[in-house]
N, C-alpha and C positions, 0 to 999 in steps of 0.2 A: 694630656701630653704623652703620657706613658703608653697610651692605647695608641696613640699617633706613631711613636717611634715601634713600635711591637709591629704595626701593619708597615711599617717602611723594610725593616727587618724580611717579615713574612715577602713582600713584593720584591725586592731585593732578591733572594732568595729564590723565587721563583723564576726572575729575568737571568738569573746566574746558569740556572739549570736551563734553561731555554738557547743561551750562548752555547753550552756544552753538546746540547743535543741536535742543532742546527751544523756544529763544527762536528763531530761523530757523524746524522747522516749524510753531511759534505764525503767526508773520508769515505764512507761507507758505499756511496753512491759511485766512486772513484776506483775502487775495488771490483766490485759486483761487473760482470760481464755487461755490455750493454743488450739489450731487448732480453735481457733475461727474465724483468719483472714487467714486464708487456701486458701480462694478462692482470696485474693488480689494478682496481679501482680505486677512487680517491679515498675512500669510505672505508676499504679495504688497509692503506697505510693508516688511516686514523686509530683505526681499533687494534692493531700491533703498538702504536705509538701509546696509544690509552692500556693496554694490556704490561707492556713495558713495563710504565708506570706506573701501574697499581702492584705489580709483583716489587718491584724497586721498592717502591713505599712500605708494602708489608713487612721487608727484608729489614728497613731501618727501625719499624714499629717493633718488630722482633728484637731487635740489638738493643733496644729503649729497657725492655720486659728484664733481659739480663744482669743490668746493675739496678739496686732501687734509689740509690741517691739521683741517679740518672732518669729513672721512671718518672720518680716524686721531681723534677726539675722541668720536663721534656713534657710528659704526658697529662701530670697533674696541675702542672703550672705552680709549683709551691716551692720552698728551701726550707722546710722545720724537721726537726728530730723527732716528730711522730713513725711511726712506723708505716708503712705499703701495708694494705688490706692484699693477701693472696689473693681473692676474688678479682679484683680488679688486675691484677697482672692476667689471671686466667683468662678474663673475658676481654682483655686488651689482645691475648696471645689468638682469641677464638677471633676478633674483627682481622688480626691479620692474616688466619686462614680464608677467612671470606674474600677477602682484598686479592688472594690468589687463584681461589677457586674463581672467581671474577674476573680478570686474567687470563687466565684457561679458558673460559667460556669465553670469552671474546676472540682470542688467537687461534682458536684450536678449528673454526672453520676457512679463517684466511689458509691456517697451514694446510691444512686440508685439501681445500682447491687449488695450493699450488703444487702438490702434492699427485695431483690428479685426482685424487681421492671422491670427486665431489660428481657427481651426474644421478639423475632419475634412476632409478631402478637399481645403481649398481649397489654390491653388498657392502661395501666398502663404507660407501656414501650413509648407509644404514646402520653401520657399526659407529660409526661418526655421530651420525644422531642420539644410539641409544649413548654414547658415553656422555654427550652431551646432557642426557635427560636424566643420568644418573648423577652425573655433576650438581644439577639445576636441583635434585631432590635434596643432595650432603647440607648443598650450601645456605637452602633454605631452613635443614634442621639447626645447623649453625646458626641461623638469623634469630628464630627463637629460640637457644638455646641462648641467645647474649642478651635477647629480650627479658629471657626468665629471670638471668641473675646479673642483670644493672641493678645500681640505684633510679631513683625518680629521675635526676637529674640527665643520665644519659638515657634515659627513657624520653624523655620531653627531647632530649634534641633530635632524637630519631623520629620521633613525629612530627616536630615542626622540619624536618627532611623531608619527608614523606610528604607531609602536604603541601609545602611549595613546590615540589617537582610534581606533583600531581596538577595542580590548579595552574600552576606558569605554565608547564610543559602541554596540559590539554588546550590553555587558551591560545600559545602559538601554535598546535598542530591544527586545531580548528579554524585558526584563520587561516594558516597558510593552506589548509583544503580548500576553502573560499575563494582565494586567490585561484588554485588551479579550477576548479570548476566554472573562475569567468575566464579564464584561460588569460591571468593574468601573469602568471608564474610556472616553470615548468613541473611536471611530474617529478616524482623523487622514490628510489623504492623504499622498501621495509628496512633493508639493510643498512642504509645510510642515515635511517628514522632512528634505529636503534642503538646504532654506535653515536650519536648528537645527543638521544636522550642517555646513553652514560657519559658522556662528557657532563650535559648539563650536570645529571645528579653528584658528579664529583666534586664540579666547582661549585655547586649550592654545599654538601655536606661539609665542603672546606671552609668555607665562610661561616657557616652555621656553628660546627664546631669551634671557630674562635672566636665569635660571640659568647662563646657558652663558657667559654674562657680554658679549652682544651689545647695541649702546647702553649701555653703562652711561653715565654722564655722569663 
C-alpha cells in the first residue's frame, strides 16, 4: 500500500510538471517570432526539452546535497538521527554534475545549428566537436569517479541500468532496422536514435532508482 501511494505521489508529480511545461512552451511559442525555429527538427526540441530536464533535476539534486535532514529524507528515503556519510553527499553532488555535463551534450549542438555554427568543414563546427569530446572525456571520468566511491547498492543499480537499456534498447533498434530493411517502416537518422535512446535511459534509471528505493518520500 505504501509502495502504491509513493508511485501515485511520483506519477502525480510528474503529470504536474508535464502541465507546467506544456503551459510555458504554449507561452513560449506565443512570444518567439513565427518561422523563427523553422529550421528545428522534432528530434532537435526533444533534446533541449530532455537537456532542460536533466540540468533542472541536477539543480534540485544539488539543493537535496545542502541540508542533511533533507538529503537523509529526499535521497536516502529515511527519517533517523544517524548521521549523512559525506561520501554520499559527494558522489550524490558528482551524479549531478553528470546530469548537466549530460545536458550540455545534448543542447549544445541544437544550439549550435541554430546558431549557424554547424556545416562540414567549417572551424566553427569543429570547435563544437572538440568541446563536445572534451565534455564526453570530464563526464566519463565523473562516471567512474561515482563508480569508485558507491557502495554495492548503488553500484547494482547502475548496472541493472546499464543492462536494460542495453538489452531493451538493442532489441528495439534491431527490430525496428528489420522493419526498415522490409521497407516496413521509415528510415530514422542517428540523431533522433540518440536523443530516444536518452529518453529511454532516463525513464529506465528513474524507475530503477525507485525500486532500489532512492527518493522514496
Amino acid at each position: 500500500m505504501v509502495d502504491r501511494i509513493m508511485w501515485a505521489k511520483k506519477g502525480g508529480g510528474i503529470a504536474l510538471c508535464g502541465v507546467f511545461g506544456a503551459i510555458g512552451g504554449y507561452l513560449f511559442g506565443q512570444v518567439i517570432p513565427k518561422g523563427s525555429l523553422d529550421w528545428m527538427q522534432g528530434a532537435d526540441v526533444a533534446a533541449l526539452l530532455i537537456a532542460a530536464m536533466m540540468i533542472a533535476t541536477a539543480g534540485v539534486v544539488f539543493w537535496f546535497t545542502l541540508d542533511e535532514a533533507r538529503f537523509k529524507k529526499r535521497v536516502e528515503g529515511r527519517d533517523d538521527p544517524e548521521v549523512v556519510d559525506p561520501a554520499a553527499i559527494h558522489s550524490t553532488r558528482l551524479q549531478a554534475l553528470v546530469l548537466i555535463a549530460s545536458g550540455v551534450f545534448l543542447a549544445l549542438p541544437v544550439a549550435s545549428a541554430g546558431l549557424g555554427l554547424a556545416g562540414a568543414g567549417r572551424t566553427s563546427a569543429l570547435l563544437v566537436a572538440l568541446a563536445l569530446l572534451l565534455l564526453l572525456i570530464w563526464e566519463t571520468r565523473l562516471n567512474f569517479r561515482i563508480w569508485r566511491e558507491s557502495d554495492e547498492m548503488v553500484r547494482q543499480a547502475m548496472l541493472v541500468t546499464c543492462a536494460v537499456c542495453f538489452f531493451g534498447v538493442q532489441l528495439v533498434f534491431i527490430s525496428y532496422a528489420a522493419l526498415v530493411r522490409l521497407e516496413l517502416a521509415p528510415e530514422i537518422g542517428l540523431w533522433p536514435l540518440a536523443v530516444s535512446l536518452m529518453a529511454i535511459y532516463l525513464a529506465v534509471s528513474f524507475v530503477i532508482s525507485l525500486r532500489f528505493g532512492f527518493g522514496k518520500p
